[in-house]
Steps between C-alpha positions, in 0.01 A plus 500: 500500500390273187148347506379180379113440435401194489078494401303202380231452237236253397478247788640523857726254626737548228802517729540839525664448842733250356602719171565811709732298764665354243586835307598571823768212537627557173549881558624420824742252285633800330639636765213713607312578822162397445170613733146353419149641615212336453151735411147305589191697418319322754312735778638298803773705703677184444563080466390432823162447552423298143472191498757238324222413245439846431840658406753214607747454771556829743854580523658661767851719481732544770322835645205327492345620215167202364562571098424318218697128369650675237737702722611138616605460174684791449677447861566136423666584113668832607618364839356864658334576786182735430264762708160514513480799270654237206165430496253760378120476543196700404428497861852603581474836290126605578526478856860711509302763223196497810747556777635790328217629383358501894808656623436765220748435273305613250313728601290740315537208219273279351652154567506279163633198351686687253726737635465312882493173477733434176765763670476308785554141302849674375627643782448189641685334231817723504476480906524128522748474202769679668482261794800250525435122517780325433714597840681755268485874568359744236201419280484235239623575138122341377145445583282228416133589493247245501109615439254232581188424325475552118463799271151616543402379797318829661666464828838558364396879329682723766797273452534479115458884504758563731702275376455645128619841663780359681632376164500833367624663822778332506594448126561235220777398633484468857164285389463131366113348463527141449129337428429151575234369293359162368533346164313240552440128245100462360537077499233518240753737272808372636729872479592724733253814496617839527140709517486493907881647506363770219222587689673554820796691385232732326322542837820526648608795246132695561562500843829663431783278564728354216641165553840498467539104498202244423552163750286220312406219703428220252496095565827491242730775359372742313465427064713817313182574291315504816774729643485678179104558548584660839709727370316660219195508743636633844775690346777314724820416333530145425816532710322567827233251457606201761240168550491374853411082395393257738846382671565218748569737786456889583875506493528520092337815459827696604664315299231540192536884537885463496498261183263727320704842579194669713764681736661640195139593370431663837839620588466692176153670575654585818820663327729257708595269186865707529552506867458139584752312337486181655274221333237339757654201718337291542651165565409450862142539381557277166624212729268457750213528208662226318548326839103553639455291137691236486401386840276164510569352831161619724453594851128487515348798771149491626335856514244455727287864514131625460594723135638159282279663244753780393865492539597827514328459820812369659721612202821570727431179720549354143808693344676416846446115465621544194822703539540216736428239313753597242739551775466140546525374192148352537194583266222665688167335473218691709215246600169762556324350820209716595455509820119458538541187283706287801211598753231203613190756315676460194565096547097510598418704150729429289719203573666450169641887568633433888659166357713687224624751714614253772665281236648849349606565911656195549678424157707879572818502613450799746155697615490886499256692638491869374357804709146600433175653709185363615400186623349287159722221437717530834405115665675395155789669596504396819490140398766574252742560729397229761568268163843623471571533879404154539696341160792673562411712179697850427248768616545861470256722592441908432333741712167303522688190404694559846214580700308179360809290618429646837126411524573166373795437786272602735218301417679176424779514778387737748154358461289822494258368241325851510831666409489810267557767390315848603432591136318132459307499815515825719361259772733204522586421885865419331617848268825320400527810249368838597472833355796739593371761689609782292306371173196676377167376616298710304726604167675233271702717247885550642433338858699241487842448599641565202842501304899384647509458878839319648426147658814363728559161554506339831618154400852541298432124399225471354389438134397829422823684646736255308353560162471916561887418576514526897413864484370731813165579329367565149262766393189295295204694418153438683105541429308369781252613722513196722769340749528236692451487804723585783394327741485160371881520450626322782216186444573466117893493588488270767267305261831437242369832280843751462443877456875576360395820393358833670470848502745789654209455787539153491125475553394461179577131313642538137622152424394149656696197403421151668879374532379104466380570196720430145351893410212639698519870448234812555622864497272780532666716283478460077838419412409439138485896473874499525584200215674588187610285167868354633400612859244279596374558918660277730198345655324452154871310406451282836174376402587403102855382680302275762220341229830443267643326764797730476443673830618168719849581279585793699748447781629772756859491621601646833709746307383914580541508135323168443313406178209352412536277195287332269655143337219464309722634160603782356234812395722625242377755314266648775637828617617499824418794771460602864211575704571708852283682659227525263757616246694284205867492421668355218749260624679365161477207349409110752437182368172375712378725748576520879428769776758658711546730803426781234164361338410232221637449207296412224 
């Protein structure tokens, strides 16, 4: 096994995530299998209880694992499916160190960090390296290690020490450090400063790693006497020195490492440079770059949540639209709405803020409410998606987005005005949504229902089956502690809502459509989990498709075979694939895109 290292100094949110998927691609590119785990020093066992402001989206794998964004991006660049041990916490490793210490493991020891807990970081390491994630047998040929946080930060110790014995465990050449670091412009001088990169390559070196490869993120390429600089300081051959400048879209930093030879730089640290012959394609990934660029034409999406305030809070939500978006040939433009700012308290405080975010709400082309917890902001999302019920607006809405769409029918059509849901009002006469009964009441960490579950589709019809291609069922992944509820099935049917997608038990609802509706849509599960550059989720494709006006283009022939076919124009360019059951296919090259009995085509 060959390890990449992937550590970050100066300033967090340098893209560390980014860089290392993107080493990953253009290994991958090679012709190399390529794993990725992601180290965060954090003490929490793991994603799931922090909040979105605090640390960023939660995302959840296919066994259920709640891990950190970045594994997102590695899933979404590699086109892998990870575990929960891809992601490695402080938590993680002290509380497997206690459990064997209380079984007596070690006993007649004195239980340290160093030997315990940095033996138990590497084994770790080597464990979850040799596990396959690309549907291949056998281990992958490299892994991609990201460490969180920046050099120095005391919370990351027990890693950087077992990580500087690792390197030295496993030799030189099985062993590639690349540091990402800032070089950052002083306006006032007006040149790109190299002092933060020295001092955290010399921190770097004292705490007994080498960098192999410096990654300098800089507003513009890097000057050669700046380069130069680097050199003579951090004692890094001008030849592995890469800069990581500002580019349009995340998709250009593959193909920045590939134009500045960083897989030969790392190929050669890892003594590969003579067994992979092949140069990195990378067309495929080129094209649709070029293509996210040169769109102009918008499709304008309200986001209508309680965390506006960061993105990364709904960073998938986001990358979905877009892969979407670009499926479409249609520039994505993401109009923030919080949700607290539509309510009447807002319009009584602040009436200048509820009047921009209605005019943002009804200048959108489609409304999107994302999952979340807790009840601030929810009556804004509630009269969201009366708005777009009632205007005959494209709605989609995710986990809490689905469960809103619920209160709101029930309220408005049913007329239960005191409709809600149990985790609003424990009280209401009308629990529309409940809690299931095998959720927590008392613990929140890993209580959920969590990770890919099968939903089957009762209507063959309906929106949702067509664009998933007519298939029996799909495996989506889910995070939700909530349902809704069963017995207000046959009322909200009867009432014109559709439930065309359930369970094995067929008691639980996973996906609500109202069929008079251009695109009313709610699933329970997170479908965005699942979308990939070129392979964009069906449902996410139905709602760009639908406030495009492309969705109306689709026509179904009586044909077993029959196809789905969009007149709107070509989508040359755009890679074409299939998505069945959970799973995508390559399916050659299509002008347009269409859905079939074997899954959409995009």
């Amino acid at each position: 096994m060959k390890y990449v290292l992937v550590t970050g100094g100066v300033v967090s949110g340098l893209g560390k995530g980014v860089t290392a998927s993107s080493i990953g691609v253009v290994l991958k590119a090679c012709g190399l299998r390529v794993t990725s785990i992601k180290i965060d020093p954090y003490l929490n066992t793991d994603a799931g209880t922090m909040s979105p402001f605090e640390h960023g989206e939660v995302f959840v794998l296919d066994d259920g694992g709640e891990v950190d964004l970045d594994l997102g991006n590695y899933e979404r660049f590699l086109d892998v499916k990870l575990t929960r041990d891809n992601n490695i916490t402080t938590g993680k490793i002290y509380q497997s160190v206690i459990d064997k210490e209380r079984k007596g493991d070690y006993l007649g020891k004195t239980v340290q960090v160093v030997p315990h807990i940095t033996d138990a970081i590497q084994e770790w390491i080597e464990r979850v390296a040799m596990i396959p994630v690309d549907g291949q047998e056998g281990p992958a040929d490299v892994c991609v290690i990201e460490l969180g946080g920046t050099i120095g930060d005391i919370e990351s110790m027990p890693f950087i020490e077992a990580l500087a014995q690792f390197s030295d465990r496993v030799g030189p050449g099985n062993f590639c450090l690349v540091h990402v670091s800032l070089v950052p412009v002083l306006n006032v001088v007006g040149e790109q400063k190299t002092k933060p990169t020295q001092h955290s390559v010399r921190g770097l070196r004292g705490l007994g790693l080498t960098p192999n490869i410096l990654a300098c993120r800089s507003a513009k390429p890097l000057d050669e006497n700046v380069k130069e600089k680097l050199t003579q300081f951090c004692h890094v051959p001008a030849a592995n020195i890469v800069t990581l400048y500002d580019v349009s879209n995340i998709w250009h930093i593959p193909l920045l490492l590939r134009d500045q030879k960083a897989h030969e730089a790392i190929l050669k640290g890892l003594n590969l440079l003579g067994s992979v012959s092949r140069e990195p394609s990378l067309e495929e990934w080129t094209g649709r770059a070029k293509l996210c660029d040169m769109l102009d034409n918008p499709v304008r999406i309200a986001m209508v949540g309680k965390y506006t305030g960061l993105q990364d809070s709904y960073l998938s939500v986001l990358k979905a639209l877009l892969h979407a978006s670009v499926a479409c040939r249609r520039k994505l433009v993401v109009e923030w709405v919080p949700s607290t700012d539509l309510e009447d308290q807002t319009a009584k405080e602040s009436p200048d803020v509820h009047e921009a975010a209605w005019n943002l709400l009804k200048g959108a082309d489609g409304v999107l409410v994302p999952g979340g917890f807790g009840d601030r902001g929810v009556q804004g999302k509630i009269l969201a998606a009366k708005y777009a019920r009632e205007n005959n607006i494209p709605f989609f809405g995710i986990c809490l987005g689905m469960q809103i769409a619920v209160i709101e029918y029930t309220r408005s059509v049913l007329g239960f005005q005191d409709a809600n849901s149990e985790e609003f009002d424990p009280d209401t006469s009308t629990p529309c949504v409940i809690q299931m009964p095998e959720a927590s009441k008392t613990h929140m960490g890993g209580t959920m229902r969590l990770g890919s579950r099968k939903t089957y589709f009762q209507v063959a019809n309906c929106k949702s089956a067509k664009l998933y291609g007519n298939v029996r069922y799909v495996d989506e992944r889910h995070r939700h502690r909530y349902e809704v509820n069963p017995t207000m099935i046959t009322a909200l049917e009867k009432a014109g809502l559709s439930f065309v997608g359930k369970d094995e038990t067929s008691k639980r609802m996973e996906i609500l459509e109202l069929p008079s509706h251009p695109y009313f849509v709610g699933v329970q599960f997170h479908p965005e989990f699942k979308s990939r550059p070129g392979k964009p989720s069906p449902l996410f494709l139905g709602l760009i498709a639908a406030a495009c006006g492309q969705l109306d283009a689709f026509k179904q022939t009586s044909s077993p075979n029959s196809k789905l076919i969009a007149k709107n124009g070509p989508a040359n360019g755009v890679v074409k694939k299939t998505y069945q059951n959970g799973n995508y296919k390559s399916n050659g090259s299509l002008n347009g895109f269409y859905a079939n009995g074997n899954g959409v085509h995009v």
